[in-house]
Backbone of each chain as ProteinMPNN parsed JSONL, in Angstrom:
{"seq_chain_A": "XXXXXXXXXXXXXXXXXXXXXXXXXXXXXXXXXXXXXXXXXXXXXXXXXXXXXXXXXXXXXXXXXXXXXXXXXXXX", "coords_chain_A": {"N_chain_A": [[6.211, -14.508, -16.804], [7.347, -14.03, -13.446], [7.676, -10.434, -12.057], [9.615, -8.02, -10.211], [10.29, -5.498, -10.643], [11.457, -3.706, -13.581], [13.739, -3.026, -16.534], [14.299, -1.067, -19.084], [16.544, -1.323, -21.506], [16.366, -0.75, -23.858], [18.084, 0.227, -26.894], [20.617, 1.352, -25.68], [23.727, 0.341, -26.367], [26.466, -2.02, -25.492], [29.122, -0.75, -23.327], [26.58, -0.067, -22.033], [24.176, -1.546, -20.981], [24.934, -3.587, -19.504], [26.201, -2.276, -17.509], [24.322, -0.224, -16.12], [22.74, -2.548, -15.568], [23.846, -3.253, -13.562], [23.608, -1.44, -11.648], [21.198, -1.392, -11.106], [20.7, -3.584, -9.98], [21.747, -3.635, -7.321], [20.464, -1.988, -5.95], [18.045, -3.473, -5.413], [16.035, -6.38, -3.752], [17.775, -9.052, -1.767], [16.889, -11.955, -3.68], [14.39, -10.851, -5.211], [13.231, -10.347, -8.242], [14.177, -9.217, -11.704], [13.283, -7.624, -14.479], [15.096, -7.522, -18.041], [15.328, -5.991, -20.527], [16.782, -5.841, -23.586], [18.153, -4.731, -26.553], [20.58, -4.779, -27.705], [22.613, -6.511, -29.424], [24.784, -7.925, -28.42], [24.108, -8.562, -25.832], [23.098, -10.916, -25.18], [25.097, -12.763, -25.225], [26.656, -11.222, -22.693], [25.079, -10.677, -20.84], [24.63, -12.814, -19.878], [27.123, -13.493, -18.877], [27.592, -11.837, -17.286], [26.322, -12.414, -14.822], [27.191, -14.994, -13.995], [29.427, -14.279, -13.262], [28.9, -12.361, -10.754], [27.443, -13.797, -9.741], [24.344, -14.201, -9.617], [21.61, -15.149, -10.844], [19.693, -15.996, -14.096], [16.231, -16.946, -14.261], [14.413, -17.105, -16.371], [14.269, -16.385, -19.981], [13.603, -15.052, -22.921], [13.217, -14.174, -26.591], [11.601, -11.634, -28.639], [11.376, -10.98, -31.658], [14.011, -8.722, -32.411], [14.26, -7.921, -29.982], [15.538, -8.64, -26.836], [14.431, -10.415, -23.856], [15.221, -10.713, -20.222], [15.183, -13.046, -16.846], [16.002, -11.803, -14.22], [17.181, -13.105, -11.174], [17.883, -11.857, -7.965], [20.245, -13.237, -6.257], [22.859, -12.699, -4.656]], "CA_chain_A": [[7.248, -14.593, -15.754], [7.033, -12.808, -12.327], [8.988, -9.958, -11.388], [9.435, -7.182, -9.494], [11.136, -4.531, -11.144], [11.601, -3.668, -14.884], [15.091, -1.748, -16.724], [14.576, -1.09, -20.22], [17.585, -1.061, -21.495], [16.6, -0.756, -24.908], [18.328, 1.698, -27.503], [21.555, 1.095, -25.46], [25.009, -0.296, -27.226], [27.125, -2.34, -24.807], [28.543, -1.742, -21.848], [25.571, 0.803, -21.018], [23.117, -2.324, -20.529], [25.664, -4.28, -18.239], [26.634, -0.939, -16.221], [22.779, -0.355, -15.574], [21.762, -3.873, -15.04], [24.529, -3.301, -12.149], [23.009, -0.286, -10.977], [19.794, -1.896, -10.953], [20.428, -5.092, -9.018], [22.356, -3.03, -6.044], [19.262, -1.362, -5.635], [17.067, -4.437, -5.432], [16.505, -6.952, -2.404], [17.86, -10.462, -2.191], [15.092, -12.702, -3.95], [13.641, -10.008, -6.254], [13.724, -10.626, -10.445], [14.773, -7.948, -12.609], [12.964, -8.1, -16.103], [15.524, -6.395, -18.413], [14.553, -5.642, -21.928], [17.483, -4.714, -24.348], [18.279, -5.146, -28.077], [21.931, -4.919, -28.296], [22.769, -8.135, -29.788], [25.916, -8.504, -27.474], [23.43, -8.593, -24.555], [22.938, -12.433, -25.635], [26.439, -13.388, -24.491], [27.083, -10.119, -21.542], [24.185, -10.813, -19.975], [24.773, -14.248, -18.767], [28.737, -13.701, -18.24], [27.408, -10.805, -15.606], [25.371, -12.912, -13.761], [27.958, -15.956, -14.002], [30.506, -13.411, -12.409], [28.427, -11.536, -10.055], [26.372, -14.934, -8.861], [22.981, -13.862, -9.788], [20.775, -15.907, -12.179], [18.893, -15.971, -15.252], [15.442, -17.699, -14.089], [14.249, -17.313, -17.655], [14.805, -15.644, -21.072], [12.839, -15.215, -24.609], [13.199, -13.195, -27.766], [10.693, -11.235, -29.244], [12.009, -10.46, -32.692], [15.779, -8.759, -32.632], [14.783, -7.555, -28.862], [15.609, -9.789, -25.553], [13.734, -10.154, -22.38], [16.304, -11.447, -19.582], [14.568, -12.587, -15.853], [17.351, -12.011, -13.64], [16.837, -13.222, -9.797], [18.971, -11.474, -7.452], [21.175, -14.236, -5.183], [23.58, -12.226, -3.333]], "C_chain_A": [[7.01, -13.507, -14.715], [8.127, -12.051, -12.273], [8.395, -8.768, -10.906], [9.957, -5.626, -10.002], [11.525, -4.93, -12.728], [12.736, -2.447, -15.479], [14.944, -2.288, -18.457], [15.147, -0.279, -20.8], [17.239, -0.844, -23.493], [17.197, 0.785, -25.965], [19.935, 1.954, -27.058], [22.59, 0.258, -25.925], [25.958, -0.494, -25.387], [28.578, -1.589, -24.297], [27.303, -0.833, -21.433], [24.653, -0.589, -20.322], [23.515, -2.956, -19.215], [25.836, -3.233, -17.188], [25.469, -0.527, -15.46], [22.145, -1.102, -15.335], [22.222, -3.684, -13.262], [23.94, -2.678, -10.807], [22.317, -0.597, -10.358], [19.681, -2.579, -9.357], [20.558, -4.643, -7.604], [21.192, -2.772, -5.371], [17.91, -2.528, -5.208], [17.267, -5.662, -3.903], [16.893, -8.634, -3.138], [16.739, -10.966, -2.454], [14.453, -12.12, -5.584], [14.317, -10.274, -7.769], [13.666, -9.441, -11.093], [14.02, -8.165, -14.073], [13.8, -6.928, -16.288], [15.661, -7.016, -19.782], [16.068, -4.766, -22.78], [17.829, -5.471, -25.652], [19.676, -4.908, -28.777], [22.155, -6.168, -28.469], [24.038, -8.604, -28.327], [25.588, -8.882, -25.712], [22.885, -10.029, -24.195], [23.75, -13.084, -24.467], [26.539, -12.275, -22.862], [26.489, -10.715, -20.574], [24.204, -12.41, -19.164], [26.052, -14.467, -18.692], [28.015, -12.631, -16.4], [26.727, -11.486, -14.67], [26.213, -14.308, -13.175], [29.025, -15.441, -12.888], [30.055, -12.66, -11.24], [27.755, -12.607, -8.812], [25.031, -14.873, -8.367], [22.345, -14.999, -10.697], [19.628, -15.323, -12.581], [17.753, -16.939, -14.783], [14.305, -17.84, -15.279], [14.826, -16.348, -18.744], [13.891, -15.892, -22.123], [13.714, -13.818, -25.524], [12.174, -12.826, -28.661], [11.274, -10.707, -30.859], [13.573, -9.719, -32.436], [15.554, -7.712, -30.848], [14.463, -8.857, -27.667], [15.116, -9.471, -24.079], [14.437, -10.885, -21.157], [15.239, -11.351, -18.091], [15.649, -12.64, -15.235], [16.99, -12.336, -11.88], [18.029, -12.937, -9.328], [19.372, -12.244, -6.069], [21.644, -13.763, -3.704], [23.581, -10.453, -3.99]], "O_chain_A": [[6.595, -12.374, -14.961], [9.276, -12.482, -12.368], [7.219, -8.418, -11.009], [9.749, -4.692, -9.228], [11.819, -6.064, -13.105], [12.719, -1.279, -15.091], [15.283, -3.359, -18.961], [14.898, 0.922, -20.912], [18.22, -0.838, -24.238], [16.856, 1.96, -25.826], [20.619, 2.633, -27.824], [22.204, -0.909, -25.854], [26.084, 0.335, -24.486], [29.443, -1.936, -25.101], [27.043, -0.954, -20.236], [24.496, -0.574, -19.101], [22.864, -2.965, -18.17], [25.565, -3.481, -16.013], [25.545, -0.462, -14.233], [21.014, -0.882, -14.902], [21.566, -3.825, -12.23], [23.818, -3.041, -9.637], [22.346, -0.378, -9.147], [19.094, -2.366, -8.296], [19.783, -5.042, -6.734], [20.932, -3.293, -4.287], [16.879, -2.108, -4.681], [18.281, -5.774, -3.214], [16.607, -9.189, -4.198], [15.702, -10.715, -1.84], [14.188, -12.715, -6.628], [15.469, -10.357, -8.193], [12.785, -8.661, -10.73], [14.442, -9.122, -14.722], [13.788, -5.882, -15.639], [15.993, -8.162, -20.087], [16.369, -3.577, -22.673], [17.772, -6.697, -25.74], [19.899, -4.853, -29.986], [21.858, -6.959, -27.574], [23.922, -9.516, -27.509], [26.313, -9.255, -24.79], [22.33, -10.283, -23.126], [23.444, -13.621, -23.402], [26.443, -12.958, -21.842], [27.05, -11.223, -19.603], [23.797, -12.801, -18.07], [26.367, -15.629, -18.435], [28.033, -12.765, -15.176], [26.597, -10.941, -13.574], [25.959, -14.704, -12.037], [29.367, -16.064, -11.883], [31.01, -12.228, -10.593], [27.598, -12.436, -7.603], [24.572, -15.241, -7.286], [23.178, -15.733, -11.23], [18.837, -14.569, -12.014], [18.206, -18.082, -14.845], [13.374, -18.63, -15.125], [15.755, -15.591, -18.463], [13.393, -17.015, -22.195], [14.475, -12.917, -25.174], [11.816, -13.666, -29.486], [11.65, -9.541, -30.738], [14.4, -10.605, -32.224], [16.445, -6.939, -30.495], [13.551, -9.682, -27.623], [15.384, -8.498, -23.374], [14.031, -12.047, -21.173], [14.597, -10.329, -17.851], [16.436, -13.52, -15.585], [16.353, -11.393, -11.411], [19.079, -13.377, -9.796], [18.904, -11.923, -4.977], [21.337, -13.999, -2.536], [24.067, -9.545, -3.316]]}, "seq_chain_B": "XXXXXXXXXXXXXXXXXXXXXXXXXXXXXXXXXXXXXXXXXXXXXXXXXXXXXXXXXXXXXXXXXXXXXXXXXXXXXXXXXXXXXXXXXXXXXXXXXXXXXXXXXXXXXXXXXXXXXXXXXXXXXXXXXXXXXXXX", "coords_chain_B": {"N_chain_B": [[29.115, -17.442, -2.645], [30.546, -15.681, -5.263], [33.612, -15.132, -5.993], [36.18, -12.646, -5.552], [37.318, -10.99, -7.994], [40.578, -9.265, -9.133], [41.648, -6.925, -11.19], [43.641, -5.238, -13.093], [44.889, -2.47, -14.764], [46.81, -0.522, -17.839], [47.125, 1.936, -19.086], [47.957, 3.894, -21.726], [48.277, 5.815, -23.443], [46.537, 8.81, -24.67], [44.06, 9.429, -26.03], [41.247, 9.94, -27.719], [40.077, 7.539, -28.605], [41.643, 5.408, -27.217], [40.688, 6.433, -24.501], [38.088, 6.385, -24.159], [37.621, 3.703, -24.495], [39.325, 2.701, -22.282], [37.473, 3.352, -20.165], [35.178, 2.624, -20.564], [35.97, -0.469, -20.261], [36.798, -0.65, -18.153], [34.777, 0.318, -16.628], [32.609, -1.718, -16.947], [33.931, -3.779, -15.656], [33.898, -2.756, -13.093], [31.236, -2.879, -12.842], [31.066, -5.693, -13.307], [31.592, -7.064, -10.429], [34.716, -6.927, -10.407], [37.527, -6.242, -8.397], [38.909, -3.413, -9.896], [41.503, -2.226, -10.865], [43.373, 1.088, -12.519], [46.381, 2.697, -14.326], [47.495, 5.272, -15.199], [49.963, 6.499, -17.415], [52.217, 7.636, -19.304], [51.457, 9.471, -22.541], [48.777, 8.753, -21.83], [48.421, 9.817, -19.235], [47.642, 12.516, -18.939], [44.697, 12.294, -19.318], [43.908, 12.696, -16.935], [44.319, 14.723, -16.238], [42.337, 17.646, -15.09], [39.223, 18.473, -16.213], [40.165, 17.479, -18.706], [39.852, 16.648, -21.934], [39.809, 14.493, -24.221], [41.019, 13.846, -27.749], [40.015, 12.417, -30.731], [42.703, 10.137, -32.553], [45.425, 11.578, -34.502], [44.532, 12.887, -37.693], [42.099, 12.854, -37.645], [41.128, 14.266, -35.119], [39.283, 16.397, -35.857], [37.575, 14.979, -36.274], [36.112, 14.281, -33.848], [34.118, 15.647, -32.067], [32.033, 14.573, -33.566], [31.95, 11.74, -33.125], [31.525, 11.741, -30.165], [28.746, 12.556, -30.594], [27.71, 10.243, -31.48], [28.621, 8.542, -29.873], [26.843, 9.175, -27.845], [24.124, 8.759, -28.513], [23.953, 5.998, -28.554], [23.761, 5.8, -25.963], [26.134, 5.993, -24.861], [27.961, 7.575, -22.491], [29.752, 10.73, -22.582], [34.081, 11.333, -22.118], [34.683, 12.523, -19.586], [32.129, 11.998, -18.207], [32.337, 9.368, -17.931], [34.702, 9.155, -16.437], [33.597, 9.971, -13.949], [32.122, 8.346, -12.994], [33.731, 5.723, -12.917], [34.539, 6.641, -10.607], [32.504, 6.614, -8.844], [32.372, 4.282, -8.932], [33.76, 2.578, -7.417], [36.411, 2.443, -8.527], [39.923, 2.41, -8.479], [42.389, 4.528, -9.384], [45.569, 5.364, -10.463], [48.299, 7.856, -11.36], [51.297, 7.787, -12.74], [54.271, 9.054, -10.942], [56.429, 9.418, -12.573], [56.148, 9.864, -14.773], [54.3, 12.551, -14.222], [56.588, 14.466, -13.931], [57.691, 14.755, -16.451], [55.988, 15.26, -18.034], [55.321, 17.738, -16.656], [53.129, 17.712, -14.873], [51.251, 18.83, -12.244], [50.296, 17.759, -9.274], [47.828, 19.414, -8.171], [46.836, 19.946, -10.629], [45.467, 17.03, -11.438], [42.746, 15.602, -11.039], [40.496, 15.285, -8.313], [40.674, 12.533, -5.742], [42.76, 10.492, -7.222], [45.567, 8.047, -6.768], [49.581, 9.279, -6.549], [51.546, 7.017, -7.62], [54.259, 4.964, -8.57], [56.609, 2.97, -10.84], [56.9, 0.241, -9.647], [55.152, 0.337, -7.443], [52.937, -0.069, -8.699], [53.37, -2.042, -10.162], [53.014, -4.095, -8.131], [50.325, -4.464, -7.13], [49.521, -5.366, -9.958], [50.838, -7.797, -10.034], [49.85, -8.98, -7.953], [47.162, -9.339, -9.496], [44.281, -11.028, -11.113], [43.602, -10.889, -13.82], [45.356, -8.497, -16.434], [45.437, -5.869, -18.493], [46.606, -3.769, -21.493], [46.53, -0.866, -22.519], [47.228, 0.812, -25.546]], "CA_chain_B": [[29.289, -15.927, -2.65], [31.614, -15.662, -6.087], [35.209, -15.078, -5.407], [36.344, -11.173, -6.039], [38.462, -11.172, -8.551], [41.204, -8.362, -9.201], [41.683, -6.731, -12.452], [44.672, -4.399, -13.326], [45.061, -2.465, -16.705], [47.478, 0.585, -18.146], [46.426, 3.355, -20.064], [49.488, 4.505, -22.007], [47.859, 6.558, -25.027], [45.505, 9.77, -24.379], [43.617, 9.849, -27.707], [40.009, 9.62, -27.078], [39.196, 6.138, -28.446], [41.908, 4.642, -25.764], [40.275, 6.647, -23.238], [36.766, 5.54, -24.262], [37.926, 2.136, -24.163], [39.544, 2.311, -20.952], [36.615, 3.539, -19.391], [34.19, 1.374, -21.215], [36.098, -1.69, -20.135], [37.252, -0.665, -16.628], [33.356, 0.504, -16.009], [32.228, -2.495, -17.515], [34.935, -4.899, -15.206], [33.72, -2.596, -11.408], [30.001, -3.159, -12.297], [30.78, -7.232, -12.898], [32.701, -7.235, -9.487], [35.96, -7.077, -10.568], [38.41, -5.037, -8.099], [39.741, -2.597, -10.375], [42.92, -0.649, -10.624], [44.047, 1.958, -14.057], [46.996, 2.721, -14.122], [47.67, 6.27, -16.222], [50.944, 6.699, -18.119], [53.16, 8.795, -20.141], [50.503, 10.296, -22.846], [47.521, 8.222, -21.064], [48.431, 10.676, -17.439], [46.601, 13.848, -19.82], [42.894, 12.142, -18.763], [43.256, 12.385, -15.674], [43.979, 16.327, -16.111], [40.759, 18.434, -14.38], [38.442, 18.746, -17.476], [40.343, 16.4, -19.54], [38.78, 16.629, -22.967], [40.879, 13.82, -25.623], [40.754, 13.894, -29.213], [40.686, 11.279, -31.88], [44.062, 10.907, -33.206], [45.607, 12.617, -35.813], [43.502, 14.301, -38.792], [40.499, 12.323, -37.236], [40.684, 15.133, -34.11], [38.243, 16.665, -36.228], [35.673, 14.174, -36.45], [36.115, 13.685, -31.804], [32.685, 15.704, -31.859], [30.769, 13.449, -34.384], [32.002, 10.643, -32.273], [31.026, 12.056, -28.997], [27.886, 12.777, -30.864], [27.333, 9.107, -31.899], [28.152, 7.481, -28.942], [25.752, 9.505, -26.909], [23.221, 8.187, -29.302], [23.902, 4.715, -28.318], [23.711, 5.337, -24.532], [27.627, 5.622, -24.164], [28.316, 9.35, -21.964], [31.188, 11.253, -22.739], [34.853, 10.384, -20.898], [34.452, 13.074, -17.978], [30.724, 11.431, -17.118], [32.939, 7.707, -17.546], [35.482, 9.586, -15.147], [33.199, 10.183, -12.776], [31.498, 7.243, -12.949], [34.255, 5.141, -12.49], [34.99, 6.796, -9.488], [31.595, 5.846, -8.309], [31.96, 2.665, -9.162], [34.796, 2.939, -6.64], [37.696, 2.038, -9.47], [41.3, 3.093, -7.993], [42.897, 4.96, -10.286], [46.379, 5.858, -10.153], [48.791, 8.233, -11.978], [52.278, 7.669, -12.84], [54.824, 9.846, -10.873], [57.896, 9.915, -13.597], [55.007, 10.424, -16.46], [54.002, 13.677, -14.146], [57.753, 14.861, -13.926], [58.323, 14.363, -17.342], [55.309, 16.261, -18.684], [55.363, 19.124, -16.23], [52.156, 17.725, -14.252], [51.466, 18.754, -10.827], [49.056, 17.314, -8.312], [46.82, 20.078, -8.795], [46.401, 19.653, -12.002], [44.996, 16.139, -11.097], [41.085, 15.328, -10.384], [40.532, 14.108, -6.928], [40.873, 11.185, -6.023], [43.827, 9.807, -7.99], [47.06, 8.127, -6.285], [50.335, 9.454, -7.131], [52.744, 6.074, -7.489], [55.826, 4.374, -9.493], [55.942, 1.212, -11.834], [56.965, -0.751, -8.604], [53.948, -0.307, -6.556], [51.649, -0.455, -9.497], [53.426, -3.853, -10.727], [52.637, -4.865, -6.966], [49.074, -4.514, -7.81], [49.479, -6.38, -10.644], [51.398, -9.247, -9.685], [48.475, -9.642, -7.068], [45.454, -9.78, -9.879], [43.742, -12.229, -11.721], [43.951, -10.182, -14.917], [45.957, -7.779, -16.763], [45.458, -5.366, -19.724], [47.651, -2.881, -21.56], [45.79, -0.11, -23.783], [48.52, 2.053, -25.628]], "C_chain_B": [[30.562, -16.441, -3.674], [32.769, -14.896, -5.568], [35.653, -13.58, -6.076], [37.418, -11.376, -6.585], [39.316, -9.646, -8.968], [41.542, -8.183, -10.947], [42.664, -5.482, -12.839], [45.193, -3.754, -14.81], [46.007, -0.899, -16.464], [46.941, 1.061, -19.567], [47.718, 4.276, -20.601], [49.126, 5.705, -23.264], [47.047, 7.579, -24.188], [44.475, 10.084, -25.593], [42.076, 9.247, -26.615], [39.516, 7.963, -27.498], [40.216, 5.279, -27.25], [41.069, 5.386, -24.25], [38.613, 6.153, -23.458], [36.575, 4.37, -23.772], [38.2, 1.726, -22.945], [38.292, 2.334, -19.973], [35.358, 2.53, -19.575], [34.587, -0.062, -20.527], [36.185, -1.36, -18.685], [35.624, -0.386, -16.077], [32.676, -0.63, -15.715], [32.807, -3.761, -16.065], [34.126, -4.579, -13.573], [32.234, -3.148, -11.813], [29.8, -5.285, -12.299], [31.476, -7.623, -11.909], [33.356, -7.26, -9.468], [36.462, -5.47, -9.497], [39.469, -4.669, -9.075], [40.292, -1.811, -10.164], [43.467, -0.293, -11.89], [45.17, 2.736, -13.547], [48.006, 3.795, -15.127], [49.471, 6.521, -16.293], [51.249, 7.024, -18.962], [52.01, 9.283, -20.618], [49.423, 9.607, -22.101], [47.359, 9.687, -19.855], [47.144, 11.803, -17.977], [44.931, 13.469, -19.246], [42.92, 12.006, -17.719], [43.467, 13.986, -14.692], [42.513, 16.598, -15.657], [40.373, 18.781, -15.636], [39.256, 18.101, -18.76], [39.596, 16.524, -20.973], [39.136, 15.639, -24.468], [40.341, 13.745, -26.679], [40.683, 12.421, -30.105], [42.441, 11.719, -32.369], [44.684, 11.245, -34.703], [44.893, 13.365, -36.908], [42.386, 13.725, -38.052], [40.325, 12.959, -36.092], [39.677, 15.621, -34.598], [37.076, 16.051, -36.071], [35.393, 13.872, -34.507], [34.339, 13.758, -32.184], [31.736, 14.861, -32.329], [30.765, 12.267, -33.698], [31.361, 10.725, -31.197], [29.452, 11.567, -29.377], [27.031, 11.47, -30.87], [26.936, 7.991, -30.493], [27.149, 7.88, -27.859], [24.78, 8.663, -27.48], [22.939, 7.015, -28.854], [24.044, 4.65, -26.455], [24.884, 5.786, -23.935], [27.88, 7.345, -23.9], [29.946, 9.147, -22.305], [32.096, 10.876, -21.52], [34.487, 11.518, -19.71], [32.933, 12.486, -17.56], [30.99, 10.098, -16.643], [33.576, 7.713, -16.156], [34.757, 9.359, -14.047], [32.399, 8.933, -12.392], [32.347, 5.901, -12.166], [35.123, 5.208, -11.096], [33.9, 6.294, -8.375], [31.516, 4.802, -8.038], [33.115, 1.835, -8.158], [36.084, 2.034, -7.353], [38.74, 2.699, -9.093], [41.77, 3.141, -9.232], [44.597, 5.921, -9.966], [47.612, 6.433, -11.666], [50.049, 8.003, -11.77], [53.039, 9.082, -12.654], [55.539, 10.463, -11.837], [57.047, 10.549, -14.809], [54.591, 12.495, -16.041], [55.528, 14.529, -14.613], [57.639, 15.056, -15.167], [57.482, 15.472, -18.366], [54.497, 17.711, -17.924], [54.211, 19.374, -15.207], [51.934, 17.813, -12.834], [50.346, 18.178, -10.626], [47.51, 18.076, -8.263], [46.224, 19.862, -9.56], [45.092, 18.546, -12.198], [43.316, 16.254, -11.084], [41.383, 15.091, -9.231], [40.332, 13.163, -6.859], [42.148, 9.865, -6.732], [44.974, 9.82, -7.082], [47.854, 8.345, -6.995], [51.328, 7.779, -6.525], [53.6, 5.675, -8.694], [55.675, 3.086, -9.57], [56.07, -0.013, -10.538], [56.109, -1.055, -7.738], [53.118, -0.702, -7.537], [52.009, -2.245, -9.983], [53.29, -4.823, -9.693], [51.266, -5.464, -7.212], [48.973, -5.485, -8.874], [49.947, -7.797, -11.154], [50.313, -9.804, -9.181], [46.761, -9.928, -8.404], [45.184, -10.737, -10.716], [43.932, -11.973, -13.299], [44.387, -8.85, -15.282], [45.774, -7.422, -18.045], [45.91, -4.144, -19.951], [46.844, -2.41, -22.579], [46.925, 1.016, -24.122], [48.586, 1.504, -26.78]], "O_chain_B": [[31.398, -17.267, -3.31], [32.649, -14.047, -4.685], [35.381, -13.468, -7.272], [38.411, -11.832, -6.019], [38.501, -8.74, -9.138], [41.649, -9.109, -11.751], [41.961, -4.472, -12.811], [45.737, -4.374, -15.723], [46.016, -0.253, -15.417], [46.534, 0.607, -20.636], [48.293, 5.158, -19.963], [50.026, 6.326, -23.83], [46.842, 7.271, -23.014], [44.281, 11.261, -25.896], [41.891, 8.624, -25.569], [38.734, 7.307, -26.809], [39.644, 4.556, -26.434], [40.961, 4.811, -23.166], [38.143, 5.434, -22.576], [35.753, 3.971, -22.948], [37.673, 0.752, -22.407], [38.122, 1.466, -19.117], [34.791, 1.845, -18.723], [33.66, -0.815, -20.229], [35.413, -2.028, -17.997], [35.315, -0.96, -15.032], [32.161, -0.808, -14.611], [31.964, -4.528, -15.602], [33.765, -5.513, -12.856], [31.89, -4.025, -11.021], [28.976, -5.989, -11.715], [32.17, -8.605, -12.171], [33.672, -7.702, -8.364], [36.104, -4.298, -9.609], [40.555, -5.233, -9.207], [40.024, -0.803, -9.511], [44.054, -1.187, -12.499], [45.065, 3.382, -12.505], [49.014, 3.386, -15.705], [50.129, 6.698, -15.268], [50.465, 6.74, -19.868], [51.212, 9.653, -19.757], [49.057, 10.541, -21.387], [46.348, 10.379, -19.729], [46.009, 11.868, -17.506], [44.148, 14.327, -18.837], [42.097, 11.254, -17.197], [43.176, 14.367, -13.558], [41.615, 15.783, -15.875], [41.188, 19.444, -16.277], [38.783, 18.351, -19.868], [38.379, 16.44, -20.805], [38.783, 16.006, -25.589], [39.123, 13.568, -26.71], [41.459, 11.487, -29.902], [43.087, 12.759, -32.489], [44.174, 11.05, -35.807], [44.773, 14.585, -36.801], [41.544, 14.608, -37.888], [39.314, 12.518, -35.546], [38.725, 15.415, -33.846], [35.939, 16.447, -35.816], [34.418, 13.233, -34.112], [33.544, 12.853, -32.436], [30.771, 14.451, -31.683], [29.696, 11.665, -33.59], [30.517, 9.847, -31.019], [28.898, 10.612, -28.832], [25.889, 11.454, -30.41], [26.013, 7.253, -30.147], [26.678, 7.055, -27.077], [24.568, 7.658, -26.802], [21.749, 6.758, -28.675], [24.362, 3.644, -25.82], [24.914, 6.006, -22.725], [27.968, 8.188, -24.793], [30.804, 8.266, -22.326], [31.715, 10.412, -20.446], [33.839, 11.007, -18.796], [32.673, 12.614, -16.364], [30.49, 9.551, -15.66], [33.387, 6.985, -15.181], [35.182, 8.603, -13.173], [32.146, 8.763, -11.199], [31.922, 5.244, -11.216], [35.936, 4.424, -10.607], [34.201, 5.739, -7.318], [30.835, 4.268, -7.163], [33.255, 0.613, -8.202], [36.622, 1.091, -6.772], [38.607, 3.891, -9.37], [41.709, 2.24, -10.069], [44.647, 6.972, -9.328], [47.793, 5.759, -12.68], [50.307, 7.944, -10.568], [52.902, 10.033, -13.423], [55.48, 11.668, -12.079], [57.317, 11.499, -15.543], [54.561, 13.419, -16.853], [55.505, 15.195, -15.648], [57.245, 16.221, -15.125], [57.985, 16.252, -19.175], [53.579, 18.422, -18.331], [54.008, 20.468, -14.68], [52.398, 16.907, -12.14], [49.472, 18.025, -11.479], [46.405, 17.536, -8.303], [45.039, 19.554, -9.433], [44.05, 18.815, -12.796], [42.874, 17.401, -11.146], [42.513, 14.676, -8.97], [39.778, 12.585, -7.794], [42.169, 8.641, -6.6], [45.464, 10.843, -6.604], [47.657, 7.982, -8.154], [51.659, 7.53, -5.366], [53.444, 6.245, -9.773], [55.038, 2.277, -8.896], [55.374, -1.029, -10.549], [55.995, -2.162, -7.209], [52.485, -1.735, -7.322], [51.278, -3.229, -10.096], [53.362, -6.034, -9.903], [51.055, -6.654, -7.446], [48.29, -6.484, -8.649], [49.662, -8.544, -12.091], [49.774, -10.815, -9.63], [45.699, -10.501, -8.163], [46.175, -11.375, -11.072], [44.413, -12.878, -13.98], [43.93, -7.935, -14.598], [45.868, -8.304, -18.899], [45.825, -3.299, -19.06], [46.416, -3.16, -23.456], [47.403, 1.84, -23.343], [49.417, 1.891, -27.602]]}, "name": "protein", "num_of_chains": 2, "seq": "XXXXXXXXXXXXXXXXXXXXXXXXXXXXXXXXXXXXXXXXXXXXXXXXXXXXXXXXXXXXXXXXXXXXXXXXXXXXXXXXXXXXXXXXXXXXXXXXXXXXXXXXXXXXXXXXXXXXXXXXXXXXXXXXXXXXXXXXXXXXXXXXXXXXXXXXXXXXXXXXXXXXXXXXXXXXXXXXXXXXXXXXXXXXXXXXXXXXXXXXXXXXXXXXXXXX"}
């Protein structure tokens, strides 16, 4: 998957991942994908309410064993 | 462009896991766009004292530090780095006048930043939002 920018969030317990994805995105231009890398399980469900609520998208996703790789494309 | 939604909560306790919580969720609510407003009362007003420092409550004040300790571990900063954070995160935060009166708190005392108002403007605020939550 392409992207432009990488936030590994791993090692973080929820909300740090969501509060720094936030951080992230601000910082980023419309267009640009976010790979973000974290292994809090609750980052399953968070991670695609924040983007649902914010009006960003998920342009893919996998799981490598109990950590998650989220691509996030930034909308608005 | 998603629709900004408003989010309104009270903070009625001062013990450190409600103030954790508050901050955790209210942090949590400005970075998914939610306009947030906290809304400190009776023991809650205490965190929003200058250096603020809350305890677990009752015999478990002892264990605050091990907590602190823990949740650093997991990423999560102590409440004065939440404080400040959530001021970043530009979260209006307002203290309850009668709560200052009552426990001797002046304006000073205060952080910057914090409005002083009464349950009538704040329940203005929260007539107007989309959601409402009460930690106490």
């Amino acid at each position: 998957m392409e992207k432009n920018d990488t936030l590994d969030a791993k090692g973080l317990m929820c909300p740090m991942p969501i509060v720094k994805l936030a951080k992230k995105m601000k910082e980023m231009p419309v267009g640009a994908v976010l790979e973000l890398i974290a292994d809090d399980v609750g980052s399953k469900e968070d991670v695609p309410a924040w983007c649902k609520r914010t009006g960003n998208e998920i342009v893919d996703q996998r799981d490598e064993g109990n950590v998650f790789y989220f691509y996030i494309k930034k909308i608005q | 462009m998603v629709e900004t939604k408003k989010f309104a909560m009270v903070v009625s306790e001062g013990t450190f896991d409600k103030a954790m919580m508050s901050m955790m969720m209210g942090n949590t609510a400005a970075s998914m766009g939610l306009d947030t407003h906290i809304f400190f009362t009776f023991f809650g007003l205490r965190l929003l004292k200058k250096g603020s420092n809350p305890k677990m409550p009752g015999m478990f004040r002892f264990f605050t530090g091990m907590m602190i300790k823990k949740m650093k571990g997991m990423g999560i900063e102590a409440f004065q780095e939440q404080l400040t954070m959530a001021k970043d995160l530009g979260i209006h935060l307002y203290a309850c006048n009668t709560s200052m009166e009552l426990m001797g708190i002046k304006k000073e005392d205060l952080i910057d930043g914090v409005t002083i108002l009464g349950a009538a403007a704040f329940l203005d605020i929260g007539a107007d939002s989309d959601m409402q939550l009460f930690l106490g």
